[in-house]
Every structure is written in C-alpha cells, then in structure tokens.
ROLUMMAR-759825 format. One record per residue (C-alpha): residue in three letters; residue number from 1; y, x, z. Coordinates in nm, 3 decimals. Each point is the difference from the previous one (the first is absolute). Layout:
BEGIN
NODE,rest,nr,y,x,z
NODE,ALA,NUM,Y,X,Z;
...
END
This chain:
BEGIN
NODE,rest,nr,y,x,z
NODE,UNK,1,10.133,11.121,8.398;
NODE,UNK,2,-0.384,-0.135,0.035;
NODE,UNK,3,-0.043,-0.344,-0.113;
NODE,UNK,4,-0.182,-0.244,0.258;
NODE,UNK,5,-0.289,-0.214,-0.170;
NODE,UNK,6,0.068,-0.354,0.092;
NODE,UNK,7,-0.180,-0.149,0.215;
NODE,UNK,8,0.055,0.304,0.228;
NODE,UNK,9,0.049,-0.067,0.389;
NODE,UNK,10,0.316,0.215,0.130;
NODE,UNK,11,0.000,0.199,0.311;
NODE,UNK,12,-0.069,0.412,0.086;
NODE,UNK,13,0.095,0.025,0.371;
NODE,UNK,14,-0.391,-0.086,0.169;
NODE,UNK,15,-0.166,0.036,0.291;
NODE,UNK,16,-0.284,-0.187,0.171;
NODE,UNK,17,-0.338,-0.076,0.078;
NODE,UNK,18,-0.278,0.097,-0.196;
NODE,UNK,19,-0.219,-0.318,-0.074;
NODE,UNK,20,-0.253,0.030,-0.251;
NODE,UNK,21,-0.144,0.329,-0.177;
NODE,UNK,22,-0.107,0.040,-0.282;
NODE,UNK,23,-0.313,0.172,-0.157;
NODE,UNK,24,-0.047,0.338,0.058;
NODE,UNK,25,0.299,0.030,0.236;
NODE,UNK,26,-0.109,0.282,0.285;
NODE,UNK,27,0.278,0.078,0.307;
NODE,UNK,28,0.132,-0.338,0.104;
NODE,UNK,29,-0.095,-0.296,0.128;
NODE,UNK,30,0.139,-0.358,0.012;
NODE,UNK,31,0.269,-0.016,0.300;
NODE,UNK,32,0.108,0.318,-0.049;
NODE,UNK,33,0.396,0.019,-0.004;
NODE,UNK,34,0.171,0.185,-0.313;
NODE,UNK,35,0.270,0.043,-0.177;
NODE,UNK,36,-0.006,0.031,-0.427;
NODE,UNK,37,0.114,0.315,-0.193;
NODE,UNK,38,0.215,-0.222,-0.289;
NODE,UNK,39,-0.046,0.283,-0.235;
NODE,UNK,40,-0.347,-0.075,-0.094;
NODE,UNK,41,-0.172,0.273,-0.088;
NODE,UNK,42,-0.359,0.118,-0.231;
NODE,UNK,43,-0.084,0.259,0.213;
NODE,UNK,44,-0.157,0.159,-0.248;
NODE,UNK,45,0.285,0.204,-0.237;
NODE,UNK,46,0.123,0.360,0.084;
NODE,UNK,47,0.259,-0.111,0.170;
NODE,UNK,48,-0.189,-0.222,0.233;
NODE,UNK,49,-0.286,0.234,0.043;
NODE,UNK,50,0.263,0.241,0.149;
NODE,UNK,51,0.149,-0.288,0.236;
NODE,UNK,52,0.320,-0.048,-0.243;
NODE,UNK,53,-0.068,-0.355,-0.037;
NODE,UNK,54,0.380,-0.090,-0.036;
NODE,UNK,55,-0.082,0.200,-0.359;
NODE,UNK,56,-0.306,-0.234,-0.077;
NODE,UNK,57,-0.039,0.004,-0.395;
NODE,UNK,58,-0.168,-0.335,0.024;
NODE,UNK,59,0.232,-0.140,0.324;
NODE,UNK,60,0.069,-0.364,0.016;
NODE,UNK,61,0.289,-0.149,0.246;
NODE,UNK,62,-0.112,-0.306,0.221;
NODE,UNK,63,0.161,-0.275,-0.063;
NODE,UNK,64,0.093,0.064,-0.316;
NODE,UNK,65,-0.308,0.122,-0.244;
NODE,UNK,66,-0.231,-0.187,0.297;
NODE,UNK,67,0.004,-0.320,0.207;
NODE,UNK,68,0.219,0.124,0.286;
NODE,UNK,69,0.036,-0.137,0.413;
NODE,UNK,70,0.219,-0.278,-0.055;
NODE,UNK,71,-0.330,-0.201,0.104;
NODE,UNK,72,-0.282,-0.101,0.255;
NODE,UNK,73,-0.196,0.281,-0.180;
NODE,UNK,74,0.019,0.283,-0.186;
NODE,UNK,75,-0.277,0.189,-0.185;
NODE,UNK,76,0.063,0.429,-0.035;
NODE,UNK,77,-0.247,0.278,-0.067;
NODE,UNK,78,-0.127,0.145,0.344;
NODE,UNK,79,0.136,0.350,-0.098;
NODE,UNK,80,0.397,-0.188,0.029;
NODE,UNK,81,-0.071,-0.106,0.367;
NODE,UNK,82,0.147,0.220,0.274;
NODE,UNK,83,-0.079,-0.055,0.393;
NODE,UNK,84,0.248,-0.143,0.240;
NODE,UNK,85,0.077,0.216,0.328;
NODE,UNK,86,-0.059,-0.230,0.279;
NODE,UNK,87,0.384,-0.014,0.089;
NODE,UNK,88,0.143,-0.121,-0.375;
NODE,UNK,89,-0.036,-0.341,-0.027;
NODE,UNK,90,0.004,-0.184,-0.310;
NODE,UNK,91,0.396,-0.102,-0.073;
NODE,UNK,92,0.046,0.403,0.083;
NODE,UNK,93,-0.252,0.097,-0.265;
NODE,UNK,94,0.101,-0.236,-0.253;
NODE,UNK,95,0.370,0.130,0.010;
NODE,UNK,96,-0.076,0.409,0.023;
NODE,UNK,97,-0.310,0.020,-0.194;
NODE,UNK,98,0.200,-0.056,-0.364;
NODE,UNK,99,0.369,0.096,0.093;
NODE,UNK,100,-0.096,0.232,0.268;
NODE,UNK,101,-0.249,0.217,-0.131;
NODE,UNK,102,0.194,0.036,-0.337;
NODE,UNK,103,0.296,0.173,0.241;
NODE,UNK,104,-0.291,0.200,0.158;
NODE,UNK,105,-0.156,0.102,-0.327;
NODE,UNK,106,0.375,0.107,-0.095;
NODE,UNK,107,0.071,0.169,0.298;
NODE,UNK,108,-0.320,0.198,0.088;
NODE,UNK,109,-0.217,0.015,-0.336;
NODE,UNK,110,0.278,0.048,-0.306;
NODE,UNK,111,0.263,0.179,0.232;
NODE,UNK,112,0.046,0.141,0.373;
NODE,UNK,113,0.280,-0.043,0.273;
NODE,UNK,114,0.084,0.299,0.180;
NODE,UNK,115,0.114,0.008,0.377;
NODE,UNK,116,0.334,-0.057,-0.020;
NODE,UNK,117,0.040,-0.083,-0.374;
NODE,UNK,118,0.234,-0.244,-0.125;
NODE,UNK,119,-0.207,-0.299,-0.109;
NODE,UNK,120,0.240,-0.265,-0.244;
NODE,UNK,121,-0.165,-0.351,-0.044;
NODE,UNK,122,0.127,-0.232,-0.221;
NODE,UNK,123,0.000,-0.358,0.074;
NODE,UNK,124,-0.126,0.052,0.422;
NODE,UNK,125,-0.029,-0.317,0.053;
NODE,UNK,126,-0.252,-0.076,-0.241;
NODE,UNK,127,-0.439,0.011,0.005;
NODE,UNK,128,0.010,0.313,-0.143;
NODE,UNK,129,0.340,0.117,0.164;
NODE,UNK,130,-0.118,-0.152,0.352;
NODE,UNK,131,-0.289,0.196,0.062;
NODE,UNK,132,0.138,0.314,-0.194;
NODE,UNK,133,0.287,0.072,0.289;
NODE,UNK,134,-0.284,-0.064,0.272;
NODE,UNK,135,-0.265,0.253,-0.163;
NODE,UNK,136,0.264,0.263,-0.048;
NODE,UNK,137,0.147,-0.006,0.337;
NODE,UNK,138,-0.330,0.053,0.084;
NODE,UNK,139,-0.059,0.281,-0.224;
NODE,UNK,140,0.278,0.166,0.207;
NODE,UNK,141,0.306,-0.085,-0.270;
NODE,UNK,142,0.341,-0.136,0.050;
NODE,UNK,143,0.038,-0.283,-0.229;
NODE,UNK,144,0.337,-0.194,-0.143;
NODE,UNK,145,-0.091,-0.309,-0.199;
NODE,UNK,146,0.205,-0.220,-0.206;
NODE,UNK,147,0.066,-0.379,0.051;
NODE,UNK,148,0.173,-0.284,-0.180;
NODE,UNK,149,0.138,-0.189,0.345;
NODE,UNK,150,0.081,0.076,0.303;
NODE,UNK,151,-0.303,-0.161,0.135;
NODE,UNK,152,-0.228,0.178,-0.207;
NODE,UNK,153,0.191,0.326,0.121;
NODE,UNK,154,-0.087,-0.105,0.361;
NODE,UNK,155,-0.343,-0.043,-0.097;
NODE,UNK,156,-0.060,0.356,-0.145;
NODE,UNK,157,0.153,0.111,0.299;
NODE,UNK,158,-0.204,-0.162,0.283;
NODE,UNK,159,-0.317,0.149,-0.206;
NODE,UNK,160,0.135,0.352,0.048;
NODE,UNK,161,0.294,0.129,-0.283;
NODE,UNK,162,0.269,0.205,0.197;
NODE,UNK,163,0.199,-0.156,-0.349;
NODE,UNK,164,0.030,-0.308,-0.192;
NODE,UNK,165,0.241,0.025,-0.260;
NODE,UNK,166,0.126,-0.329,-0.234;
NODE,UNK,167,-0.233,0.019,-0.344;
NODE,UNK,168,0.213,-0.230,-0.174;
NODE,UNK,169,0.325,0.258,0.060;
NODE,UNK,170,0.072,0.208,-0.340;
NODE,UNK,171,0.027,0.327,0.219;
NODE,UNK,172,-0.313,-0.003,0.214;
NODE,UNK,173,-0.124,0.307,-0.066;
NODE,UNK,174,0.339,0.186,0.085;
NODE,UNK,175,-0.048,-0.212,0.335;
NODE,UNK,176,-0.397,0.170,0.021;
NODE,UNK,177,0.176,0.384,-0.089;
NODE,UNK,178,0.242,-0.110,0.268;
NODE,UNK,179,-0.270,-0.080,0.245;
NODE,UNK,180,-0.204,0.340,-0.056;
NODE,UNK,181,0.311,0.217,0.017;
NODE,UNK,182,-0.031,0.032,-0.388;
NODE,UNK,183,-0.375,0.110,0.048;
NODE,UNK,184,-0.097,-0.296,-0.176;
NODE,UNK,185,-0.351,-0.196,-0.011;
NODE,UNK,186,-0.271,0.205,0.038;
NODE,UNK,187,-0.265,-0.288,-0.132;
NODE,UNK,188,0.101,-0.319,-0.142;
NODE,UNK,189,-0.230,-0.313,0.001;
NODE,UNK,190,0.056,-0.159,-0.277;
NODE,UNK,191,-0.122,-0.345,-0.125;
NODE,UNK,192,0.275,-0.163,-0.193;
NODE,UNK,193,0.061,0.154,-0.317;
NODE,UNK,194,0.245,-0.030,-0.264;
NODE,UNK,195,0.349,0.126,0.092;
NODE,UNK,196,-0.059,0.004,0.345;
NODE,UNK,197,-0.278,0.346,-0.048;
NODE,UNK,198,0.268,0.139,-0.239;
NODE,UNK,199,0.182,-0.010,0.311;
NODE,UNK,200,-0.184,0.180,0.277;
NODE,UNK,201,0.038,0.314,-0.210;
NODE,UNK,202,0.364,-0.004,0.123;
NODE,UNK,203,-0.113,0.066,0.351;
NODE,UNK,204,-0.293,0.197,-0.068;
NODE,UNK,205,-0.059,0.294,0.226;
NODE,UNK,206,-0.078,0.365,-0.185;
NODE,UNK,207,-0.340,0.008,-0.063;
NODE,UNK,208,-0.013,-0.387,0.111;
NODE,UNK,209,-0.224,-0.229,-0.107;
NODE,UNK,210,-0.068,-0.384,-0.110;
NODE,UNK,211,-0.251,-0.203,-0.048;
NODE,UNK,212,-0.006,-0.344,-0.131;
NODE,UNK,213,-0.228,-0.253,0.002;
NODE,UNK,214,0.190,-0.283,-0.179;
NODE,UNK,215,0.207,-0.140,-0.318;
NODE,UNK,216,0.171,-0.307,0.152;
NODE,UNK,217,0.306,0.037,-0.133;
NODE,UNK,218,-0.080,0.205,-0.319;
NODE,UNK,219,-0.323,0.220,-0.167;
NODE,UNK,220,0.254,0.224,-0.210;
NODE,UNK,221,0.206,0.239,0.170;
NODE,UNK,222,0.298,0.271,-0.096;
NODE,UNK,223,-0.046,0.365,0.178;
NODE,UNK,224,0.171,0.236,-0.021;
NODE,UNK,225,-0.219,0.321,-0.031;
NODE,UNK,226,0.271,0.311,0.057;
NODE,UNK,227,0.044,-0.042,0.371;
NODE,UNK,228,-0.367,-0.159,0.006;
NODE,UNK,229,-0.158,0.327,-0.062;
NODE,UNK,230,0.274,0.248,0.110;
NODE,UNK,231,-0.053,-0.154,0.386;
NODE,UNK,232,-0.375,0.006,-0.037;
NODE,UNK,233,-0.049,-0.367,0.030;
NODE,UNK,234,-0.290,-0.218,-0.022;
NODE,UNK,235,-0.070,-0.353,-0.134;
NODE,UNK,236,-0.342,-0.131,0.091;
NODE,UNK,237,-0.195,-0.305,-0.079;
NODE,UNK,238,-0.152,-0.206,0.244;
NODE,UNK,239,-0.234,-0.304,-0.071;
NODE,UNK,240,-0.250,-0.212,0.215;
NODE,UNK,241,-0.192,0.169,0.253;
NODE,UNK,242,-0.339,0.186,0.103;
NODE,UNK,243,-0.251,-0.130,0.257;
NODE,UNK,244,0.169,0.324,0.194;
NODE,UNK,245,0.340,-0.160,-0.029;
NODE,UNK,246,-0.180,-0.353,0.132;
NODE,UNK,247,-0.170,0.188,0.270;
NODE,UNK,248,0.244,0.153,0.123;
NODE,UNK,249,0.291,-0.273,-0.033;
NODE,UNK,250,-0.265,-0.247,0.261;
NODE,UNK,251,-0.012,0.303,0.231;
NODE,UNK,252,0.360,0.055,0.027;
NODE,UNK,253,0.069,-0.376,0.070;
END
C-alpha cells in the first residue's frame, strides 16, 4: 500500500561491510561485518523505547521509503545495523535477515510453539515458510506445511515437516485434521491471505492459534465468529521484526 518516490533504489535483504561512518556514529567501525534491520526504525517512540520496533510510529521500510541494497553502497542509520556472528556469511544473512526473522518474530515474539504442538505453515516452501518449519522444529513442534508441487512438497520435507500436504487441493485442511487424528493445527503460520486464512480455521485446533504476516492473495477476509470464539481461538498479527527477532534469527543460523 506505500507508494515508492521515484527515483527510489529497490532492495531490503542487506548485509555487508561497514565503510564509511558518519558523524556522531559511536559502536562500529569501518570493516565491521553486518547485516540491516529493513524495518527502519526512530528509536525514539514508545514503542521503540520498549524494544517494539516492528511497532515504530515513525518506521520506514528499506528499499521502499529509502535507497535500498540493490547497489555498491547503501547509506542506513547506525541504530538499523546488526552484527554478523562469525559463522553467517553474507548470502546467509541476506536471505534470513528479512524472511527469516519475520518467521522468528511470528513464532517466538507474537505467538509460542509448545513441545509437541501442531505447527501448520502455509506455503513451506517459501522465505517466510522456509525458515518457519526450521525454527519450529526447533522450538520442539511437529510441523505439516502445505505445497503447490510435488517438488516443493519434497522441499518442506527435507527441512523437517513429518507432512506436506497439496495447497492447491480444495480439501487440505480435512487432509491436516486427518494428519493430527482430528486434533487439528495447534498454530498456523500464515502469510498468504485472502481465502486461503479463511481457510486454516477449518483445521484449527481448540484453543489454536494463527498468525499472519501477509495479504498476497487478499487484505479482506470472511470469518466466521461462532466456532471462532466457542473453541477459544486466536488470530494474531504479525509485522516486521525487533532487533530481538534479528538477533536471534543470526544466532540460530
């Protein structure tokens, strides 16, 4: 929905070398290796000041309200920059530190997997999908993901789903009751939208919840509240990420 102001250059997914500094700037120094927090932040608001930066009032996305990494060089306020461990090299960073840490903020700041929990995620062989099966299998959850080939279904399984079901098949989420002996998903990651969130409701657990993160396919959505609050459900919003979230997304790769 935001508008780019031409010129603008393109690009979110950065990491590299730290070059110049400018005035002022305290805590790094040119050659160190980093990785950028897209979300840019003021790190000044309420929410910021309590290290919700993901709920910046004044937050700008790189790339897109800023000259982004689709360059030699890229200019971003010191506060954006996040260290690189050692062992994450650059390609790694770039492709975890957007996608990825948006499936860790969903997964460990706006909801929690439980040992053993059912975790649902929609479209596994995605950015967002990719790293979402790996992070909850880690969290100790047993994850079924949905996939539009059989390729993709391959895919989501060599990361770690027991399951891969077909996305594109008008039962699926009869397949995912099947699957969890009518249990149903415990947690849903979500990042599609449109019909396809409408859907996860079908195979949402009692006192299950989802949280999305995307509108691909849609912003408006149908729900139907009865069995929404007679099974205790949740629906959660998920958007960006905080320096937490970047943190902790570098540590687990």
């Amino acid at each position: 929905p935001i508008t780019p102001r031409l010129p603008r250059t393109p690009g979110g997914e950065v990491a590299g070398t730290v070059t110049a500094l400018g005035a002022g700037v305290t805590g790094w120094t040119a050659g160190n290796r980093v990785a950028v927090q897209s979300n840019l932040f003021c790190g000044e608001c309420e929410f910021c000041r309590r290290g919700e930066e993901s709920l910046c009032l004044q937050g700008e996305l790189l790339g897109v309200q800023r000259d982004g990494g689709f360059a030699t060089h890229c200019v971003v306020p010191a506060r954006a920059l996040v260290r690189l461990p050692d062992a994450v090299d650059f390609t790694t960073s770039a492709a975890l530190t957007l996608a990825g840490s948006t499936a860790m903020h969903m997964l460990t700041d706006r909801a929690e997997v439980r040992t053993g929990d059912w975790v649902l995620v929609i479209g596994g062989a995605s950015g967002v999908g990719s790293a979402a099966i790996q992070i909850a299998r880690g969290l100790g959850g047993r994850v079924i993901a949905t996939a539009s080939s059989p390729a993709k279904a391959a895919f989501c399984r060599e990361l770690g789903a027991e399951h891969a079901v077909d996305g594109t098949a008008a039962d699926w989420p009869a397949e995912v009751r099947r699957l969890t002996g009518k249990h149903g998903a415990d947690l849903v990651v979500e990042h599609v939208g449109g019909p396809v969130l409408g859907q996860v409701f079908h195979c949402l657990a009692r006192g299950g919840t989802v949280v999305t993160c995307g509108a691909t396919a849609g912003r408006e959505v149908m729900l139907n509240l009865w069995p929404f609050f007679v099974k205790q459900q949740r629906l959660v919003g998920s958007y960006g990420r905080n320096r937490r979230d970047m943190e902790a997304t570098l540590r687990w790769a």
